[in-house]
C-alpha positions as CSV (number, residue, x, y, z in Angstrom):
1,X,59.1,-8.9,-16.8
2,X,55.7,-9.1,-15.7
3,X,52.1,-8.1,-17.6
4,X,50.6,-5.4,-16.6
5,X,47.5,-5.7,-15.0
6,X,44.2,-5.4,-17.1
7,X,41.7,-2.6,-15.8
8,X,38.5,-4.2,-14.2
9,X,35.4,-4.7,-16.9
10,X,32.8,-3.1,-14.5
11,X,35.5,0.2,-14.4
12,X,36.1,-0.2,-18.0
13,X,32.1,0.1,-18.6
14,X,32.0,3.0,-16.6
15,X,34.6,4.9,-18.1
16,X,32.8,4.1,-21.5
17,X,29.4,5.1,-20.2
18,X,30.6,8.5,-18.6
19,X,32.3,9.3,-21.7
20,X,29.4,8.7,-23.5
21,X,27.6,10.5,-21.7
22,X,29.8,13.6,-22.4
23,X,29.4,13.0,-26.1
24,X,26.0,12.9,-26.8
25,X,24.8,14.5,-23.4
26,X,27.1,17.0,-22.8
27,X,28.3,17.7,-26.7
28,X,31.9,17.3,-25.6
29,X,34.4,18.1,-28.4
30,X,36.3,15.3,-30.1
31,X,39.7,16.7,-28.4
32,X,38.2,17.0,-24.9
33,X,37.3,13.4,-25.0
34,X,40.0,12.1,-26.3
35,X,42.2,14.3,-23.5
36,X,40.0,12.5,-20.9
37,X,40.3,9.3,-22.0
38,X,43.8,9.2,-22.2
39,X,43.8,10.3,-18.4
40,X,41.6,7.9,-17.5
41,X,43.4,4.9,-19.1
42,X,46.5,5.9,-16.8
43,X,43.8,6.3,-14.0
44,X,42.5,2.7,-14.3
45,X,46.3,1.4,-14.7
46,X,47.0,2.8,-10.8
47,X,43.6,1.2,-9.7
48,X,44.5,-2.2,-11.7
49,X,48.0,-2.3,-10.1
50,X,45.9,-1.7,-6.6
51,X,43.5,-4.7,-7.3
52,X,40.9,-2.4,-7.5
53,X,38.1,-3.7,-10.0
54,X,34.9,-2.2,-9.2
55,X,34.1,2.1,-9.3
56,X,32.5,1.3,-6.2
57,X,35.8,-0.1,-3.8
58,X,37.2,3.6,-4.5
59,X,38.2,5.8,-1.7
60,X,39.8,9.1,-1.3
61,X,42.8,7.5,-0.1
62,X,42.6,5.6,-3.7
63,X,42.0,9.2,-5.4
64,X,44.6,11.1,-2.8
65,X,47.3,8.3,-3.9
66,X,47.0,9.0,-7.6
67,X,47.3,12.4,-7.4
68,X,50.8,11.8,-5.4
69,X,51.7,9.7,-8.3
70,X,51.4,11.8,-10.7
71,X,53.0,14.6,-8.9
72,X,56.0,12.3,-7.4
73,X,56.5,9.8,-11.1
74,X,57.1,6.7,-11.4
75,X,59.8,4.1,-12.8
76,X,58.0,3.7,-15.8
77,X,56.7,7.9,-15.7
78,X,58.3,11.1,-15.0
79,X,56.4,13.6,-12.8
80,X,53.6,15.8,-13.8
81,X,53.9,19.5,-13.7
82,X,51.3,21.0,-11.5
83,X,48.9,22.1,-14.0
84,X,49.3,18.6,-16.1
85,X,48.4,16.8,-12.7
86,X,45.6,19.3,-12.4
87,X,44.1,18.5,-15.5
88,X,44.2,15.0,-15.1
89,X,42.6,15.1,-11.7
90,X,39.4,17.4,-13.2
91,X,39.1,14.0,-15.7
92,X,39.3,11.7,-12.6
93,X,37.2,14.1,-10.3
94,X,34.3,14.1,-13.1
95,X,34.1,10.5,-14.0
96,X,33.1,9.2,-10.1
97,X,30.9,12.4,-9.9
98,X,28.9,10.8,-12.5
99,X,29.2,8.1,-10.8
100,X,27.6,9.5,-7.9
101,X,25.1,11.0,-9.6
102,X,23.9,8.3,-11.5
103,X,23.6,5.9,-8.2
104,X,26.3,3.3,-9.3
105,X,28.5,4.3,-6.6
106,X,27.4,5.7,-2.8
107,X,29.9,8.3,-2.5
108,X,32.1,10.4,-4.2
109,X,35.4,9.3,-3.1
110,X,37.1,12.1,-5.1
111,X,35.2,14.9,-4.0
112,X,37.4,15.9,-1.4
113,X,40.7,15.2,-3.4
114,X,41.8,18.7,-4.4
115,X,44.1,19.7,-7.4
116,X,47.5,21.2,-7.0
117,X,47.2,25.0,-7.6
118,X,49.2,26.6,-10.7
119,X,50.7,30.0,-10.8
120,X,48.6,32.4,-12.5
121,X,49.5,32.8,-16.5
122,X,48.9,35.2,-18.2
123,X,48.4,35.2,-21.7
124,X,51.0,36.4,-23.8
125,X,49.8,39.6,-26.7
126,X,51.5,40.8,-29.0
127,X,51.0,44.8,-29.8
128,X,49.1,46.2,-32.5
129,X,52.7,47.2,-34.4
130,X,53.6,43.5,-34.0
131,X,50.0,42.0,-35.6
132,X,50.6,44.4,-38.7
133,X,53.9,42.9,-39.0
134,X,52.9,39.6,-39.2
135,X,50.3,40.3,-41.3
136,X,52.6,42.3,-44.1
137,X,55.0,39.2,-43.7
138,X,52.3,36.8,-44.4
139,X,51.4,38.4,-47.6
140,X,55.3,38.4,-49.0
141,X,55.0,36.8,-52.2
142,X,51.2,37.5,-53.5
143,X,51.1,33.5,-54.3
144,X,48.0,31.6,-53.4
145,X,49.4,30.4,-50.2
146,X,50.1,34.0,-49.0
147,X,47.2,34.9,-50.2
148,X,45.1,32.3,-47.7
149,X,47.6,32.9,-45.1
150,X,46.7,36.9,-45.0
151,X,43.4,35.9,-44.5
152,X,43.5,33.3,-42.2
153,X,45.5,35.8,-39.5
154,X,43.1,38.1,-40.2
155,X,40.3,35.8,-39.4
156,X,42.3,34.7,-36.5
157,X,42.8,38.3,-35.0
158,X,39.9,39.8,-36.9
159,X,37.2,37.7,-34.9
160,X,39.1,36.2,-31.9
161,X,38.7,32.5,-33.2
162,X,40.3,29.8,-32.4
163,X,42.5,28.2,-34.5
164,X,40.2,24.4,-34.9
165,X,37.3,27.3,-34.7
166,X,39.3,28.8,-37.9
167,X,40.3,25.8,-40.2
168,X,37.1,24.4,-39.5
169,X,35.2,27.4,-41.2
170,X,33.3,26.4,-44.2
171,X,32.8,29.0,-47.1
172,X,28.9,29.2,-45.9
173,X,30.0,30.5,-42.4
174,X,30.8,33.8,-44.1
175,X,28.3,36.8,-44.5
176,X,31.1,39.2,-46.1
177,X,27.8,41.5,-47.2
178,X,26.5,41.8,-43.5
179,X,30.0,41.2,-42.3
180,X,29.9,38.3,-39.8
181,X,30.9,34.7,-39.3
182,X,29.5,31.8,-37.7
183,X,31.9,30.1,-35.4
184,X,31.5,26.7,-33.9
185,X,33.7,26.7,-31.1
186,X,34.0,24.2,-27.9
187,X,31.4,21.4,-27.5
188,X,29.5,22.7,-30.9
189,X,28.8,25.7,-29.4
190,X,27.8,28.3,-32.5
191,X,28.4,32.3,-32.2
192,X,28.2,34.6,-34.7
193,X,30.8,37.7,-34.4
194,X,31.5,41.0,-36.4
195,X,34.0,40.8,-38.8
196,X,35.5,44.0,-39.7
197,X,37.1,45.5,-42.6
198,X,40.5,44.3,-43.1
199,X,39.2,41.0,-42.6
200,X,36.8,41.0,-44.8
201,X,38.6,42.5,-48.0
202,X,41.4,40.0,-47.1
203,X,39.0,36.5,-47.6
204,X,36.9,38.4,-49.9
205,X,40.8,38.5,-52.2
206,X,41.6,34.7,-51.0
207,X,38.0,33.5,-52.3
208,X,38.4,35.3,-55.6
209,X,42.1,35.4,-56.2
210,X,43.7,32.1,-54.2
211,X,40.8,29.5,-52.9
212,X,40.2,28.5,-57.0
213,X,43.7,27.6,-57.2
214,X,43.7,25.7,-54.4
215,X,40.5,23.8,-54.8
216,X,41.5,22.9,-58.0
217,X,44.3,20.7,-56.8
218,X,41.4,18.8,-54.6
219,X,38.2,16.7,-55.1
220,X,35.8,19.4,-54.0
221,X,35.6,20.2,-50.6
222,X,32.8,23.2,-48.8
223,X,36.0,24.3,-46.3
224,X,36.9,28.2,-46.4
225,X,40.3,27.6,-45.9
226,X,42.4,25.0,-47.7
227,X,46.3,23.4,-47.9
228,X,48.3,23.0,-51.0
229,X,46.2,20.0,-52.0
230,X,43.3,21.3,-52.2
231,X,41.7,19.7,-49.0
232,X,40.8,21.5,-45.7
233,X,44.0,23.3,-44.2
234,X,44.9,21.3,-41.0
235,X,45.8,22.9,-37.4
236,X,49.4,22.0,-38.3
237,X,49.5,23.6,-41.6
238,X,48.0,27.1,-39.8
239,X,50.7,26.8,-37.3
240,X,54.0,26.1,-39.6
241,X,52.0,28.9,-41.7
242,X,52.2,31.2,-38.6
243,X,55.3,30.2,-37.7
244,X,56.9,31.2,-41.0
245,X,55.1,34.8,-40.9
246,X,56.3,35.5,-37.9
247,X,59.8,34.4,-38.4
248,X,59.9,36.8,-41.7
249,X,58.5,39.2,-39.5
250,X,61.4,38.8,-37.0
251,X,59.1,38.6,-33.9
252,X,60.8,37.0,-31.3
253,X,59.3,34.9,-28.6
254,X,56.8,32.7,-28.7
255,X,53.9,33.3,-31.5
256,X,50.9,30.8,-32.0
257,X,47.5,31.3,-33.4
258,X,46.5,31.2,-29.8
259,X,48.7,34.6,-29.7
260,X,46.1,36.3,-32.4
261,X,43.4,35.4,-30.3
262,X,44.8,37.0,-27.2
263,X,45.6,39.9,-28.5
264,X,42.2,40.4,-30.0
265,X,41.0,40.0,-26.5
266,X,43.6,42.4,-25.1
267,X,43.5,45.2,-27.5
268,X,39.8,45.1,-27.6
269,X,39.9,46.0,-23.3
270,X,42.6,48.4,-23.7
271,X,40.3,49.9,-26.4
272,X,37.3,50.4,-23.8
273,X,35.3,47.3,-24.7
274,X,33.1,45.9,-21.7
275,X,34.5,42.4,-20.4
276,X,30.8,41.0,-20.8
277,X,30.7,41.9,-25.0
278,X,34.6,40.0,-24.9
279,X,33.4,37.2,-23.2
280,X,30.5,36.8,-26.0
281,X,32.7,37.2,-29.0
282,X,35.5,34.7,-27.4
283,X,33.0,31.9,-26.7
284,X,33.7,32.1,-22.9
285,X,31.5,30.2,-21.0
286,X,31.9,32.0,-17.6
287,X,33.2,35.6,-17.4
288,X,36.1,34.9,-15.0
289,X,38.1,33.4,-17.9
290,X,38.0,36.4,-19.9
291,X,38.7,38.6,-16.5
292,X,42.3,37.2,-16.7
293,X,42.8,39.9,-20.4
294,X,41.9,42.1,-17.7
295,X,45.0,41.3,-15.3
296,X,46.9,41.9,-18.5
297,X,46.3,45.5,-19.2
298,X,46.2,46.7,-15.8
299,X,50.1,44.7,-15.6
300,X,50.6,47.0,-18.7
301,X,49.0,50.0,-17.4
302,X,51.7,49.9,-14.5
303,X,54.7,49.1,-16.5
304,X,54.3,52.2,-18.5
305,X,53.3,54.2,-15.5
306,X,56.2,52.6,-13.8
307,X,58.1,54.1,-16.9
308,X,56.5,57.1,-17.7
309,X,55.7,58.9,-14.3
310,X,58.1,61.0,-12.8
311,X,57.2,60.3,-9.1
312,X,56.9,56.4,-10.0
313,X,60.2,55.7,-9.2
């Protein structure tokens, strides 16, 4: 069986330098860059098996062909779903638009190479009734695990974070007097968002009645929220965390800490809020991302009128 063949050094350097660019230019997070330079190895791997060593003997045939390859599989790969190949293709699409941009290549040969479209998702909320739930089923026990569980969900649906935006919250990110936190979601990016009552009384219990147990199992660490060990409570632990609440709290379907999120957004439009004050306290960059929560209460708007109204049906 033969070697594969080794990715060109000048496409290698430029692979480096755009996603070094992204890093310190941009402020890319640590996952985003990591995402795109697991594409991008795969993307130099089709140009190495071409002969292709330099960014500059790229064309949109090159580009086009890739795109089919992930879509179609190979021996070695299965196919891509459409949104997977998408993704990969915004990596690809980026990289020679630096490249374009910064003179090292005289075109763009993926400019006209578009991504396969994706049907429409929208996200999935659970209803008010249902967040209670989980949150009653996370405090079964009054241990200091249930304890930091009740307030992480109430972080989680409280503020609208994100669950890396949660677990990376240090105990200074709190104001429980003016009653607000400081987030640091994609690429850095800080907000500070209202935190309301339930949430509040909830970390303020964890700080006094659970954290001090926790911490004390560790070497010292600032991080609000922490595992059994007394170091900072990873992504994983939050979901096996959520996971078991939910299971206790017999929701069926599918329930993630991306759920909470959603149904802070959704609740908060079917409550009256203005899309623009959403978009702020999500950390959207652009408005049409949070527009989608509003595709999700007008679908629920017509189910119950579909239900409810006599001439309807």
């Amino acid at each position: 069986m033969s070697e594969a063949p080794v990715p060109g050094a000048a496409l290698t350097r430029a692979v480096r330098g755009w996603l070094d660019h992204l890093d310190v230019e941009k402020g890319a997070s640590a996952n985003t860059l990591s995402s795109y330079r697991r594409d991008l190895d795969r993307y130099l791997a089709h140009l190495a098996e071409r002969g292709i060593a330099d960014p500059g003997e790229v064309t949109e045939g090159v580009v086009a062909g890739f795109l089919a390859e992930l879509r179609d599989g190979t021996l070695e790969r299965p196919p891509l779903a459409a949104s997977s190949a998408a993704r990969t293709l915004v990596a690809v699409r980026g990289f020679h638009r630096f490249l374009a941009l910064e003179g090292r290549t005289p075109v763009d040969p993926a400019e006209g190479v578009r991504p396969p479209k994706t049907p429409a998702r929208l996200p999935k909320a659970i209803s008010v009734d249902e967040v209670e739930r989980l949150l009653e089923a996370a405090s079964v026990g009054d241990t200091p695990v249930s304890v930091r569980d009740r307030a992480l969900f109430e972080v989680l649906y409280g503020a609208g974070a994100r669950i890396s935006e949660a677990v990376g919250l240090d105990v200074d990110d709190l104001d429980l007097d003016e009653g607000s936190v400081r987030l640091f979601g994609k690429g850095s990016k800080e907000r500070v968002v209202p935190l309301g009552r339930f949430a509040r009384e909830a970390v303020a219990a964890y700080l006094v009645r659970a954290r001090p147990a926790l911490a004390s199992r560790g070497r010292g660490t600032p991080a609000l929220f922490l595992g059994v060990r007394g170091a900072r409570l990873s992504r994983q632990g939050a979901w096996d965390a959520l996971q078991g609440a939910a299971g206790r709290a017999g929701l069926t379907g599918h329930v993630s800490p991306h759920t909470l999120r959603h149904s802070f957004a959704t609740h908060l439009l079917d409550g009256g809020a203005d899309v623009r004050v959403v978009q702020e306290l999500l950390g959207h960059a652009s408005v049409t991302t949070t527009q989608i929560y509003t595709m999700v209460t007008v679908t629920r708007l017509r189910e119950v009128y579909a239900v409810a109204h006599p001439r309807a049906r």
